[in-house]
Each structure stands twice: as C-alpha cells, then as structure tokens.
C-alpha positions as CSV (number, residue, x, y, z in Angstrom):
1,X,-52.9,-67.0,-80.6
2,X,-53.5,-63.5,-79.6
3,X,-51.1,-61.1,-77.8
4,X,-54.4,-59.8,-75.6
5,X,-55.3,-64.0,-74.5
6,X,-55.2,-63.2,-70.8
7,X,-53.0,-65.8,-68.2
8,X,-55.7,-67.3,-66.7
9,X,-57.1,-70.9,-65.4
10,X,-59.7,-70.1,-67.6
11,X,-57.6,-69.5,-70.5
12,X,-55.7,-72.5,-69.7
13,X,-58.9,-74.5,-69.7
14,X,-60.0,-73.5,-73.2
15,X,-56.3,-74.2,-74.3
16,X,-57.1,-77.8,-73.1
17,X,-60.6,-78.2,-74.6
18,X,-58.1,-77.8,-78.0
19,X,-56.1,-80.5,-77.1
20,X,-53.4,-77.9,-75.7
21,X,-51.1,-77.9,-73.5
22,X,-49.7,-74.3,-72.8
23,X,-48.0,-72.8,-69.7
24,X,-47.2,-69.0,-69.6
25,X,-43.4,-68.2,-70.2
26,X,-41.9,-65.3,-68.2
27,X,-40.4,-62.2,-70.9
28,X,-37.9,-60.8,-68.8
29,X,-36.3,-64.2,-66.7
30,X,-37.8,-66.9,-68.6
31,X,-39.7,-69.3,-66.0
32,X,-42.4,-71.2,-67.0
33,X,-45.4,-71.3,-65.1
34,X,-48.1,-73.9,-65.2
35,X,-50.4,-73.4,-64.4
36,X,-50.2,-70.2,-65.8
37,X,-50.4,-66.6,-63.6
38,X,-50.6,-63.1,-64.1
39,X,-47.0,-62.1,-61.9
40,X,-44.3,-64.2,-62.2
41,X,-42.9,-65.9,-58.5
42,X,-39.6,-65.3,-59.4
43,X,-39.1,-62.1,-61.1
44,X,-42.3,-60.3,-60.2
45,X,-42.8,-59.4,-64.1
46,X,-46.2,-59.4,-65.5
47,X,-45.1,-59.9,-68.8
48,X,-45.6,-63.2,-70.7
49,X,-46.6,-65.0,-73.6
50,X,-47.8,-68.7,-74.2
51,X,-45.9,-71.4,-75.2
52,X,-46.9,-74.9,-76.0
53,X,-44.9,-77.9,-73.3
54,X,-44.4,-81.1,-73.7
55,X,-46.8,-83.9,-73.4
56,X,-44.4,-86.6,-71.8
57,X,-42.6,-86.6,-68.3
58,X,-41.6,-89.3,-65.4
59,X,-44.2,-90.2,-62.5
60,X,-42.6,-88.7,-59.2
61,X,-45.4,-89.8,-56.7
62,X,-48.3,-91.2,-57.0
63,X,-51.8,-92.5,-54.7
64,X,-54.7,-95.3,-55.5
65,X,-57.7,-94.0,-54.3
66,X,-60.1,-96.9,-53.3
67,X,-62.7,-94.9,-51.4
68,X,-63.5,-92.3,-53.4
69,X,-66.1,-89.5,-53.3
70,X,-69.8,-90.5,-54.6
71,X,-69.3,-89.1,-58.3
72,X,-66.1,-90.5,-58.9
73,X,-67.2,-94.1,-57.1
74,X,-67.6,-95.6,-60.1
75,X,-63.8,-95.4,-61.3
76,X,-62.5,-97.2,-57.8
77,X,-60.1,-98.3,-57.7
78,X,-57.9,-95.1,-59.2
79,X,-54.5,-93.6,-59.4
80,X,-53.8,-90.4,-59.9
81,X,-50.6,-89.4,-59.4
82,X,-47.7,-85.9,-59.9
83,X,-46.3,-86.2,-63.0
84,X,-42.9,-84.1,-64.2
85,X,-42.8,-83.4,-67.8
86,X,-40.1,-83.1,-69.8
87,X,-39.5,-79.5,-69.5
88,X,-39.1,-79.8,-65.9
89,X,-43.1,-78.6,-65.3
90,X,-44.7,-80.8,-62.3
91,X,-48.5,-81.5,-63.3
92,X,-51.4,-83.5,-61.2
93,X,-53.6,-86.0,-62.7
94,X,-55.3,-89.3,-63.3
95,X,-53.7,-92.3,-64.5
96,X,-55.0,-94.7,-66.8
97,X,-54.6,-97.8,-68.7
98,X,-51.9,-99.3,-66.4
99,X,-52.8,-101.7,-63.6
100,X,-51.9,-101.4,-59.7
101,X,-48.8,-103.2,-60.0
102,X,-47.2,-101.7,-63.1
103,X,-47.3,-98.2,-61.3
104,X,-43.6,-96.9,-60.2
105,X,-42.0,-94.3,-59.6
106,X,-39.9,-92.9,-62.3
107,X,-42.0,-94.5,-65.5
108,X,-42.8,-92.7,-68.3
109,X,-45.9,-91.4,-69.1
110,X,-48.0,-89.2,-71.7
111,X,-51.0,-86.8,-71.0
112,X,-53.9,-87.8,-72.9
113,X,-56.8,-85.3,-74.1
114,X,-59.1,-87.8,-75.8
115,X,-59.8,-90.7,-73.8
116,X,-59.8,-90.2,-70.3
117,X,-62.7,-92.2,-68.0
118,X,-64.9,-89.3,-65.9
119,X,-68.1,-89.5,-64.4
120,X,-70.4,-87.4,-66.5
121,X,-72.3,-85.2,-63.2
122,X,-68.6,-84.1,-62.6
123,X,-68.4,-80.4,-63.5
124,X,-68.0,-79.7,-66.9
125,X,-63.9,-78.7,-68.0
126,X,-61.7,-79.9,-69.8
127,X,-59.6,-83.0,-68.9
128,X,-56.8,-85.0,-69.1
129,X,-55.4,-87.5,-67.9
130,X,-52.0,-89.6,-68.0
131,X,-51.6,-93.0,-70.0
132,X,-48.0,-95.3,-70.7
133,X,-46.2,-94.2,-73.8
C-alpha cells in the first residue's frame, strides 16, 4: 500500500472490492477508526496509516427486517445486525446463512466478501456481509 492512499470511505470501499478489510490506525495515540477518517476523535492527529482488522467478532444487536424498501423486497425476510470484531471495532451489516431462530446475541460471526445476497439495481459498492463461523 501507499503512504499517499488517502483515509477515505472511498478508499475504504476499494479496500473492500480486494477483499480487505482495513481501518485507519491513529500514529500518535493509537485508535483505530473504522470506518476510517482524516482527524482522529480522540487525539485530534491527522496522522495515520492502514492496518488490516480482523474478520471475526460477536453479534451485539441485531433487527429482522420484514418490510423492506422495494429494491431489497426480494431478500424479506432479513437480518442485519451490529457486529463487534475481535479487535474491539463495532461494524453494521447483513446477516446471512443462519435462520430466524439461531440469531442471539453474543454468537460468533465472520464478514464475508464473496457471497453475499444483493439486489443487483442497488448502487454499485462493494459489500459484505456476515455469515456463522
């Protein structure tokens, strides 16, 4: 990676069209943000670089959506759901692959580049989403 990759969404997009995962890690106190900014909340520093985070965390909260907007009607019913990853990062996103009754709070799951269900007139980024380990 390049010193001069800016700490953008955008930048954090392309990471995840790579199959990437990457927050931006504070120089001078060391928080990691994600996603990533240009001034760290804590320290006010504008100094960072990119480090890779893990892929795995617990599920703190999560919603089925059963009425859903037109574009994503097709998924219905849905979960998506705030994930914590092992690093301590919090992360929103869809769950699949588990039925309604094997979501809880506090199970384990993985974030998923590959094979994630979207409706294709959704606009075009990069996903994820979140599957059992």
């Amino acid at each position: 990676m390049s010193a001069n990759e800016p700490f953008t969404i955008e930048q954090f997009y392309k990471f995840l069209q790579q199959g990437k995962l990457m927050a931006g890690k504070c120089l001078r106190c060391g928080k990691l943000h994600l996603p990533p900014r240009p001034l760290c909340d804590d320290c006010y520093s504008q100094q960072f670089e990119w480090v890779n985070v893990s892929r795995k965390g617990k599920l703190l909260t999560y919603t089925v959506i059963n009425i859903a907007p037109q574009q994503f009607q097709a998924l219905t019913p849905y979960a998506v759901g705030i994930v914590q990853l092992d690093d301590g990062l919090k992360i929103p996103g869809m769950i699949q692959g588990l039925q309604q009754e094997q979501l809880k709070v506090g199970i384990e799951l993985t974030l998923d580049f590959g094979s994630c269900s979207t409706p294709q007139q959704w606009p075009q980024w990069p996903r994820y989403c979140f599957k059992s380990t």
